[in-house]
C-alpha positions as CSV (number, residue, x, y, z in Angstrom):
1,X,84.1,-29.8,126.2
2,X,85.9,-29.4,129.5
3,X,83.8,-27.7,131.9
4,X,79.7,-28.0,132.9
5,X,77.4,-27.2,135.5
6,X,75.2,-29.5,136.7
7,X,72.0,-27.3,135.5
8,X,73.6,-27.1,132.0
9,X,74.1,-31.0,132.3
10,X,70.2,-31.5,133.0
11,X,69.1,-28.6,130.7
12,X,71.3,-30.1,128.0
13,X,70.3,-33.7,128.4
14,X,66.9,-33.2,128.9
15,X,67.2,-35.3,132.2
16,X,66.2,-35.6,135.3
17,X,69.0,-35.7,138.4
18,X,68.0,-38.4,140.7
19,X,70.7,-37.4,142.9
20,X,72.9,-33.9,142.6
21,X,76.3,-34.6,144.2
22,X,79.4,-32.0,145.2
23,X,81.6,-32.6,142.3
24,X,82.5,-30.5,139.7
25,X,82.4,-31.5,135.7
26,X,86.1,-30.6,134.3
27,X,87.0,-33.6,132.3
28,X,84.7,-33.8,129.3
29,X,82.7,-36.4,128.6
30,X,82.5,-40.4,127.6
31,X,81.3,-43.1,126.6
32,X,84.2,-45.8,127.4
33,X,83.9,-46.6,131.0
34,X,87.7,-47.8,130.9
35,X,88.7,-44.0,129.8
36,X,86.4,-42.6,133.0
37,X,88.3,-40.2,134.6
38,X,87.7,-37.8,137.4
39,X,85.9,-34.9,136.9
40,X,84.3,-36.4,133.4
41,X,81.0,-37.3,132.5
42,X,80.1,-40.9,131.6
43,X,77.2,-41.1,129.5
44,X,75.5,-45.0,129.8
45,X,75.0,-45.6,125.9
46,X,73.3,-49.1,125.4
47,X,73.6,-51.3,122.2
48,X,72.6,-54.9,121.2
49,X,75.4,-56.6,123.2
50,X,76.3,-54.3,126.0
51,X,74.3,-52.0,128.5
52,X,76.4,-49.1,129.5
53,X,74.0,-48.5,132.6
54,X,76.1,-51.4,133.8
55,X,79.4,-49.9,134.4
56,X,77.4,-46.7,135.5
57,X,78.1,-47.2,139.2
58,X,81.3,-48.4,138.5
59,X,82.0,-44.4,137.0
60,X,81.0,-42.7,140.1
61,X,83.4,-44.5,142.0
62,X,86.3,-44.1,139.6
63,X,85.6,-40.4,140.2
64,X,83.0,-39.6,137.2
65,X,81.4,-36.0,138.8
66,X,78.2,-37.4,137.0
67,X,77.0,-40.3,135.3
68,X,74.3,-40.4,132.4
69,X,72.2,-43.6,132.8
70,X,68.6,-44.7,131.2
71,X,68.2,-46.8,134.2
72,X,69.2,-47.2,137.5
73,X,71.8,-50.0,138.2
74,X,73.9,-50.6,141.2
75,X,75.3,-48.2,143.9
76,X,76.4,-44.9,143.3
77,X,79.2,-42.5,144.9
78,X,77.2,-40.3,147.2
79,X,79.1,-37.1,145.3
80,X,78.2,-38.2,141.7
81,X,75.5,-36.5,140.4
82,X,73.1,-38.8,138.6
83,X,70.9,-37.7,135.5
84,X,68.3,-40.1,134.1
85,X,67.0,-40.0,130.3
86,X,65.0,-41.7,128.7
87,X,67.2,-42.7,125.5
88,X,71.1,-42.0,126.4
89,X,72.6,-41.9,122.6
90,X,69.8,-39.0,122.1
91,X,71.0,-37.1,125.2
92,X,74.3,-37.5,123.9
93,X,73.5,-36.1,120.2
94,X,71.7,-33.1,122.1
95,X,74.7,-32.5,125.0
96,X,76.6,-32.3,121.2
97,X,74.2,-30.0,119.6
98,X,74.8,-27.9,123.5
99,X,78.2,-27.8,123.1
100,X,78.0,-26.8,119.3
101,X,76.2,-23.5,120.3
102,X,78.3,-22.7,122.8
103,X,81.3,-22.7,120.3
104,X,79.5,-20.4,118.2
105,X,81.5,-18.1,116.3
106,X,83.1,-21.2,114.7
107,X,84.0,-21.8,111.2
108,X,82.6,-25.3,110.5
109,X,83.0,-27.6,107.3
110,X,80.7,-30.5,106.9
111,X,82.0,-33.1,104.4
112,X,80.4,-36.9,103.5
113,X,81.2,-38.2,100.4
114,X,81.7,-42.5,99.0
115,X,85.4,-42.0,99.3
116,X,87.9,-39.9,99.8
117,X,86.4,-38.4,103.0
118,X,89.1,-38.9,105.5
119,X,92.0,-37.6,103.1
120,X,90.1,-34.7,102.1
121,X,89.5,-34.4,105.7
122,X,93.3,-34.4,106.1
123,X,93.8,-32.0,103.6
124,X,91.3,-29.3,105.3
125,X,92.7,-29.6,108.5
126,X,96.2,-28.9,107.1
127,X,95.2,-26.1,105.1
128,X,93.1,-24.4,108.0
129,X,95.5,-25.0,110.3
130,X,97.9,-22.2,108.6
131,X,95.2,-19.6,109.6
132,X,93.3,-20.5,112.3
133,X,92.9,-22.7,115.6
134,X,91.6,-25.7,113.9
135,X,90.6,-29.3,115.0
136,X,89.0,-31.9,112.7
137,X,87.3,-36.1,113.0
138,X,89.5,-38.2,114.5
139,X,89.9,-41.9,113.1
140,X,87.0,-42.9,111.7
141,X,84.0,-41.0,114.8
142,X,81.8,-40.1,111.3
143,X,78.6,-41.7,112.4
144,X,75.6,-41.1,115.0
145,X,77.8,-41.8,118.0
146,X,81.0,-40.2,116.5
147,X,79.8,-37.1,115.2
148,X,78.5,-36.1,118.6
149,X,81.9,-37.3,120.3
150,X,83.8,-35.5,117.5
151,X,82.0,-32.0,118.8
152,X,82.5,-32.9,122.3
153,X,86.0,-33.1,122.0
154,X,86.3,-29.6,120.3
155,X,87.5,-26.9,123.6
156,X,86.6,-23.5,124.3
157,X,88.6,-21.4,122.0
158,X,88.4,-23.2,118.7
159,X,88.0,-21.5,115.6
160,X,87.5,-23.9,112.5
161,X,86.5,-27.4,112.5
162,X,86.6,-30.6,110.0
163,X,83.4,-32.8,110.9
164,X,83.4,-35.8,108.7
165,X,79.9,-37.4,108.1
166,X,79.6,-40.9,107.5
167,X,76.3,-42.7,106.2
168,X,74.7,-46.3,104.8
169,X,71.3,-45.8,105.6
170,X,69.2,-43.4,104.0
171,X,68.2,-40.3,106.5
172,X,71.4,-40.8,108.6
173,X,73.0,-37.5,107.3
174,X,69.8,-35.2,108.4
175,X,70.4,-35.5,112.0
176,X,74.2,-35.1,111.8
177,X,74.0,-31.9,110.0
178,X,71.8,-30.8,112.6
179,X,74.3,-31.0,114.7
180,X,77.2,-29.9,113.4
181,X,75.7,-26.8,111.7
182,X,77.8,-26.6,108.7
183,X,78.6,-23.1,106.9
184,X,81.0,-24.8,103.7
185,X,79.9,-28.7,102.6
186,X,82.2,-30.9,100.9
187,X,80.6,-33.8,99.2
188,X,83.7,-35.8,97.8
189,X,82.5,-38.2,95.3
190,X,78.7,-40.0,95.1
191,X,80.1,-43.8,94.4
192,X,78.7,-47.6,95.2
193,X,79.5,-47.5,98.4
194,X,76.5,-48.6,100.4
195,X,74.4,-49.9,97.5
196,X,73.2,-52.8,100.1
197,X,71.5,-50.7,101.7
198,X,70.6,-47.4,99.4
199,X,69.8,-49.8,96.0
200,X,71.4,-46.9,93.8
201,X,73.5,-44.3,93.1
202,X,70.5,-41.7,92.7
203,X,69.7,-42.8,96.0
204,X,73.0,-42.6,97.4
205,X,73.8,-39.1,95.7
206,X,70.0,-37.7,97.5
207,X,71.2,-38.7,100.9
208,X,74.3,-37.4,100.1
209,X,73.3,-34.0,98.8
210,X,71.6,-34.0,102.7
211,X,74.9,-31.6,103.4
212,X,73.7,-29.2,100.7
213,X,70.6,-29.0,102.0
214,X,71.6,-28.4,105.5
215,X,74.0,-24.9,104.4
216,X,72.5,-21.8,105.4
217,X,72.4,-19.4,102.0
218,X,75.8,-17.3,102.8
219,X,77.6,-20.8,102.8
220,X,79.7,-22.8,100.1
221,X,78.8,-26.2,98.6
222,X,82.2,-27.4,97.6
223,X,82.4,-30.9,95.3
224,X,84.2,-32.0,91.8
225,X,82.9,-30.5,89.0
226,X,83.9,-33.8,87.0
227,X,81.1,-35.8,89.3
228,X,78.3,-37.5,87.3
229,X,75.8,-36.0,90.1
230,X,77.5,-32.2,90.4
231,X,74.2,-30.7,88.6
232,X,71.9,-32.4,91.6
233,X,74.3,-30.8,94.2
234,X,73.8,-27.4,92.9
235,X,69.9,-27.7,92.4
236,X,69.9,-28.8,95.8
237,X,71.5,-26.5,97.8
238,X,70.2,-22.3,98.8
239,X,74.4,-21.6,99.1
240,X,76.7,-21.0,96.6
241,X,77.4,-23.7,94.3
242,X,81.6,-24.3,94.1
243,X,82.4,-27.4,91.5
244,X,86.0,-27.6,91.4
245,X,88.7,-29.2,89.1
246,X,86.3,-28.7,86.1
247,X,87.8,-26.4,82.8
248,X,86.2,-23.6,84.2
249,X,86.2,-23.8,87.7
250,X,87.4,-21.2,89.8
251,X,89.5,-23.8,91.6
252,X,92.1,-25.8,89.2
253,X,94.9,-27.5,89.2
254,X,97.1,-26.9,86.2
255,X,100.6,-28.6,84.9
256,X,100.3,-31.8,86.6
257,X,103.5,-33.7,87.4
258,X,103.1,-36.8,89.2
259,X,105.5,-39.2,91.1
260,X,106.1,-42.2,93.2
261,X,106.2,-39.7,95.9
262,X,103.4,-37.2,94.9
263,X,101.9,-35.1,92.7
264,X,102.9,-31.1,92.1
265,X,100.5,-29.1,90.6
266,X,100.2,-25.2,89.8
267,X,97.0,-24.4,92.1
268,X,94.8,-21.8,90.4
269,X,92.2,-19.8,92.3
270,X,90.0,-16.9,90.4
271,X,90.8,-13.3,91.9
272,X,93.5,-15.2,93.6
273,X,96.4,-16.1,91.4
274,X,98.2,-18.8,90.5
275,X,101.1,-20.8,93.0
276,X,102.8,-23.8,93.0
277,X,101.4,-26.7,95.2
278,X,103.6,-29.8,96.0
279,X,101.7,-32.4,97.4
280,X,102.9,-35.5,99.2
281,X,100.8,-38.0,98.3
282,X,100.5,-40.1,95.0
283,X,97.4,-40.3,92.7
284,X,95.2,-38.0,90.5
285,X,92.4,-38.7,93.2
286,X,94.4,-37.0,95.6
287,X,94.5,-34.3,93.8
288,X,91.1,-33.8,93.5
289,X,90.6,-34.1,97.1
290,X,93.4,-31.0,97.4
291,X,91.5,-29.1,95.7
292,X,88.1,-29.7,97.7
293,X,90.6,-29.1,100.6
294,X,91.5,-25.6,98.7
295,X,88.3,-24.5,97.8
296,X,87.4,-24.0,101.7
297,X,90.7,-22.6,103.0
298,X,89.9,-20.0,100.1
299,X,86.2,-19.2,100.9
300,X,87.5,-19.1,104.9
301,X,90.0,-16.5,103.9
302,X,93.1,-18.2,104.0
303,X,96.0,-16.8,101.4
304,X,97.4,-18.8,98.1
305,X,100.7,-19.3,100.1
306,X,98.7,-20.6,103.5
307,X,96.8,-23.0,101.1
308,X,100.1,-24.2,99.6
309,X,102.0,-24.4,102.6
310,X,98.8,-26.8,104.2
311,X,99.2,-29.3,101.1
312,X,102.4,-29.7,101.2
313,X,102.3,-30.6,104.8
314,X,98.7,-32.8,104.6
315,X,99.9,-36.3,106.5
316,X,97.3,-38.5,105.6
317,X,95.2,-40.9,108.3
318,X,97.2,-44.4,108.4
319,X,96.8,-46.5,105.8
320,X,95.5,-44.2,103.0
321,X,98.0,-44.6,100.0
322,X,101.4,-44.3,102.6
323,X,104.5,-45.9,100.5
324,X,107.3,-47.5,102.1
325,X,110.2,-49.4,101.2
326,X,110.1,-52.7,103.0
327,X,112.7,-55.7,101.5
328,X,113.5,-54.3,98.4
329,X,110.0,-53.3,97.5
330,X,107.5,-50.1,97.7
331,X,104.8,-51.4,99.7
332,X,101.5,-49.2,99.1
333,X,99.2,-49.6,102.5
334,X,95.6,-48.5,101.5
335,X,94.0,-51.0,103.7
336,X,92.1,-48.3,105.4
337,X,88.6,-48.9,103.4
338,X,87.8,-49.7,100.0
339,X,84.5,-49.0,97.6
340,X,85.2,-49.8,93.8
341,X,85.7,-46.5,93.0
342,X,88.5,-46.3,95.9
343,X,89.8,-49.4,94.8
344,X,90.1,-48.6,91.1
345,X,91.8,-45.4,92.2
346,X,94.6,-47.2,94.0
347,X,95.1,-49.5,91.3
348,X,96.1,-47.1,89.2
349,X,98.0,-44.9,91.2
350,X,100.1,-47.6,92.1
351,X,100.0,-48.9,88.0
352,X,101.3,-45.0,87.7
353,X,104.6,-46.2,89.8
354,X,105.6,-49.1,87.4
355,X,108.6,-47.5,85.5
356,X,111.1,-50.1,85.8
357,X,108.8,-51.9,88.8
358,X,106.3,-55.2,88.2
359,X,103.0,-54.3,90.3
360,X,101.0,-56.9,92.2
361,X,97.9,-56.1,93.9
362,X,96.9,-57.7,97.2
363,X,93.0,-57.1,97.5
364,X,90.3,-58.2,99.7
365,X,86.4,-57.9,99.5
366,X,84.9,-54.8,99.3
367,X,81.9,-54.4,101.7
368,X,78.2,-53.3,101.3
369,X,77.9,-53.7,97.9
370,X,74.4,-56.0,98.2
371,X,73.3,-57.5,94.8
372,X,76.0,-55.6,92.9
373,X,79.1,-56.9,94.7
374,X,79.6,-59.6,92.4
375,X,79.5,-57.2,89.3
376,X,81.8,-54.7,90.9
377,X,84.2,-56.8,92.0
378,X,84.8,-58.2,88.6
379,X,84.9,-55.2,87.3
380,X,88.0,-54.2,89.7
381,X,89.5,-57.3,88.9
382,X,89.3,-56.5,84.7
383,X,90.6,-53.2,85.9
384,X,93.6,-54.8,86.7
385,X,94.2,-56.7,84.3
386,X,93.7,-53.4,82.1
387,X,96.3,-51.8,84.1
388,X,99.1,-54.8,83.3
389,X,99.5,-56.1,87.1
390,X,101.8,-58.7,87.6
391,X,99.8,-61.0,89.5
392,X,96.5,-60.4,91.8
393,X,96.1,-61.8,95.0
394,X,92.7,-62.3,96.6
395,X,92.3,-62.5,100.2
396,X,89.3,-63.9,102.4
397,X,87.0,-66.9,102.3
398,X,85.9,-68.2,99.4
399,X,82.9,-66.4,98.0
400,X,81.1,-65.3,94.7
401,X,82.2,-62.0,95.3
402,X,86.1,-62.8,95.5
403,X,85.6,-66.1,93.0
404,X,84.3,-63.5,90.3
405,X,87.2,-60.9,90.4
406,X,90.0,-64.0,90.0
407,X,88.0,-65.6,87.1
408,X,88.2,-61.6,85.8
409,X,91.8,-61.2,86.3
410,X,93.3,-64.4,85.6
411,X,92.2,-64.3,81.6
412,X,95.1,-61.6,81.6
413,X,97.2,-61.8,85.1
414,X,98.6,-64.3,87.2
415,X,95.8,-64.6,89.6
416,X,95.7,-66.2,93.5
417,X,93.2,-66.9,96.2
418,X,94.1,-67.1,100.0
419,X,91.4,-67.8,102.5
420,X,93.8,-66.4,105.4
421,X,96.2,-63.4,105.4
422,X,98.9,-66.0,106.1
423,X,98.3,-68.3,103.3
424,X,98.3,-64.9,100.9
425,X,101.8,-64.0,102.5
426,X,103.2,-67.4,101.6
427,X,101.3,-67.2,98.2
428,X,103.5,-63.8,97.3
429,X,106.4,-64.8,98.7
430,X,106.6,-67.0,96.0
431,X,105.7,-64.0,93.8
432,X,106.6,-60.8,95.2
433,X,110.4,-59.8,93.8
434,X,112.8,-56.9,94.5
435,X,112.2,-53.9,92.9
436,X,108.0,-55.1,92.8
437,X,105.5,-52.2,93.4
438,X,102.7,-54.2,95.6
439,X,99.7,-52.5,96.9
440,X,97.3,-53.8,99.7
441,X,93.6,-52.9,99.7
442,X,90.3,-53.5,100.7
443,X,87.2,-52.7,103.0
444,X,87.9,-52.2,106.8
445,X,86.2,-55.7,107.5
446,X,88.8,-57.9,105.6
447,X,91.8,-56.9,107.4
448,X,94.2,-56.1,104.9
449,X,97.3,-55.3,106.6
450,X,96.8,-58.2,108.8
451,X,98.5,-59.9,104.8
452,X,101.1,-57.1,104.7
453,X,102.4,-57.2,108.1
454,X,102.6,-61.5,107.6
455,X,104.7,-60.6,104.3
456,X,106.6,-57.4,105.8
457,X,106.8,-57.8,109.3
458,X,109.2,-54.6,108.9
459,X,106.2,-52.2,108.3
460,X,104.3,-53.5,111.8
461,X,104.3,-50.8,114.3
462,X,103.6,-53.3,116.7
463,X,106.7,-54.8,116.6
């Protein structure tokens, strides 16, 4: 969103201007009072340790042309206009939903899922890119106060967009679709992520299928045939059912070959044809998320060879399955997030790598998991050990969590615990050889690279 009049300000806020000042709105909005610019809207959003109607004042003078507060606070430049709500994240969610409309005709895919959200998310914007003018999530702005950015950062004159929807709470998704109005759905996978809060995976799977609710009937409900919840999605939804990657699913990937490098596939589409797809990432998950990716470039018109062309050019968020030869050894970063199903994933896409090469796995604790963490992580850690890993290292603070998923490994592997990501790098130093296949992962909260950088400073972009 670039430019806004002040009535279209009040009417979209549901505000009241306490003062209407001379300046004009040409900078978009924010919420970060150290990214205020002039011309922008700052928008006072308030949280258990800050209060944004702090810095409010402080906006006007940096040149904000208005300011968004839910109370009054300090002095204000006598050419800011001032708008006063009630609740300033809900006049942010409905400046979105504004916005949204004013896009309108846009070609919009909604996507959640318990992993694989941001790669397929990568995937779609690579794909749609070949066809149209298209934008998707940036980083991780998935939940109540990202989605709404997301859509505010979308200009005049797009034509398809990538909303990723994040969730750990049940009725989280409802308002989220309500703003971003999605025609296709993409529900990646219905895991354990979140059982903390959600207590199941029936749960989980009914505030996911939220997005197939949401479609209006001329839309597309995209998700893997192969899922253990696929028939719930397709009860759930009034649009058109798409499972892909199944026998007989209209999308398939057929002739698999996979490498240390990636995976190559021929990509089959019914009434479409058949073409070959090389994608650049490794892992059989990956390919699944390709063909989620594939399923909505094909139902938003684009051509086999546009579809192709997008896969094979996908560059994946940082630290989702990027390889790299550091000191002799392919270093696999998926420190990025982790569930168990994520987790078991990159096990054995980095197991798929061995050939000649021993590999070690570097893992920290996976979060939200409530009474079941213990379980799961011991049953990542006997996934290992299936997989023949040289050694597993466990990083983080002593816990059950962690103690369980060594005791699990170490009947069959080498196993380690570090309480601090430099106590792990001196622990594989002693372990880690040339030629060695290690992989890092684990959730967003244990800081995983914080161990790889320590053991391959190399790899730091920092430095």
């Amino acid at each position: 969103m670039t430019h806004m009049t002040t009535e279209e300000l009040l009417l979209a806020s549901g505000g009241t201007a306490t003062a209407v000042g001379t300046r004009n709105i040409t900078a978009g909005l924010t919420t970060d009072s150290r990214a205020v610019v002039p011309g922008c809207i700052f928008l006072a959003l308030c949280g258990e340790r800050f209060d944004g109607n702090n810095f409010a004042a402080a906006a006007s003078q940096q040149g904000a042309a208005a300011v968004v507060v839910s109370r009054m606070e300090g002095e204000y430049a006598p050419d800011c206009t001032v708008v006063l709500v009630e609740d300033t994240l809900a006049a942010l969610q409905s400046i979105a939903k504004w916005w949204r409309a004013q896009l309108a005709p846009l070609h919009v895919v909604g996507l959640t899922g318990s992993s694989g959200k941001t790669s397929t998310k990568d995937m779609c914007l690579a794909v749609l890119a070949q066809k149209y003018r298209a934008l998707a999530t940036k980083g991780n702005l998935n939940n109540h106060i990202g989605v709404p950015l997301s859509i505010l950062s979308a200009p005049q004159g797009t034509e398809a967009a990538i909303w990723e929807m994040g969730m750990n709470h049940a009725g989280e998704l409802a308002p989220l679709c309500e703003m971003v109005q999605p025609r296709i759905g993409i529900i990646t996978t219905i895991g354990s992520a979140h059982l903390e809060y959600l207590g199941s995976r029936e749960n989980i799977a009914q505030e996911k299928c939220t997005v197939a609710r949401a479609l209006p009937t001329d839309g597309f409900m995209i998700y893997p045939a192969t899922d253990d919840f696929a028939g719930m999605i397709a009860e759930q939804t009034a649009a058109t059912p798409l499972p892909v990657g199944g026998c007989d699913s209209q999308v398939r990937a057929l002739n698999v070959r996979s490498t240390a490098l990636g995976s190559s596939y021929d990509l089959s589409i019914a009434g479409l044809g058949e073409i070959r797809v090389n994608l650049p990432v490794p892992g059989a998950h990956m390919i699944s998320n390709s063909l989620l990716a594939a399923a909505a470039g094909w139902k938003l018109g684009c051509t086999l060879e546009q579809i192709a062309a997008g896969l094979a050019q996908a560059s994946l968020t940082h630290g989702r399955l990027a390889c790299y030869e550091a000191d002799g050894c392919t270093v696999v970063d998926d420190t990025y997030n982790a569930n168990p199903e994520s987790m078991k994933a990159a096990l054995d896409t980095v197991a798929a790598l061995r050939g000649p090469k021993r590999c070690i796995a570097v893992l920290g604790k996976m979060g939200e998991l409530g009474p079941g963490g213990i379980e799961a992580h011991a049953e990542v850690g006997l996934h290992a050990a299936s997989l023949g890993y040289a050694a597993v290292v466990v990083v983080g603070r002593s816990c059950a969590e962690i103690e369980a998923l060594c005791r699990a490994a170490g009947e069959s592997v080498p196993t380690a615990q570090a309480d601090t990501p430099a106590e792990a790098a001196t622990l594989l130093r002693g372990l880690v050889q040339q030629g060695d296949a290690v992989l890092f992962k684990g959730s967003r909260s244990a800081g995983m690279e914080r161990t790889m950088y320590e053991l391959f400073p190399s790899l730091n972009p920092k430095k």
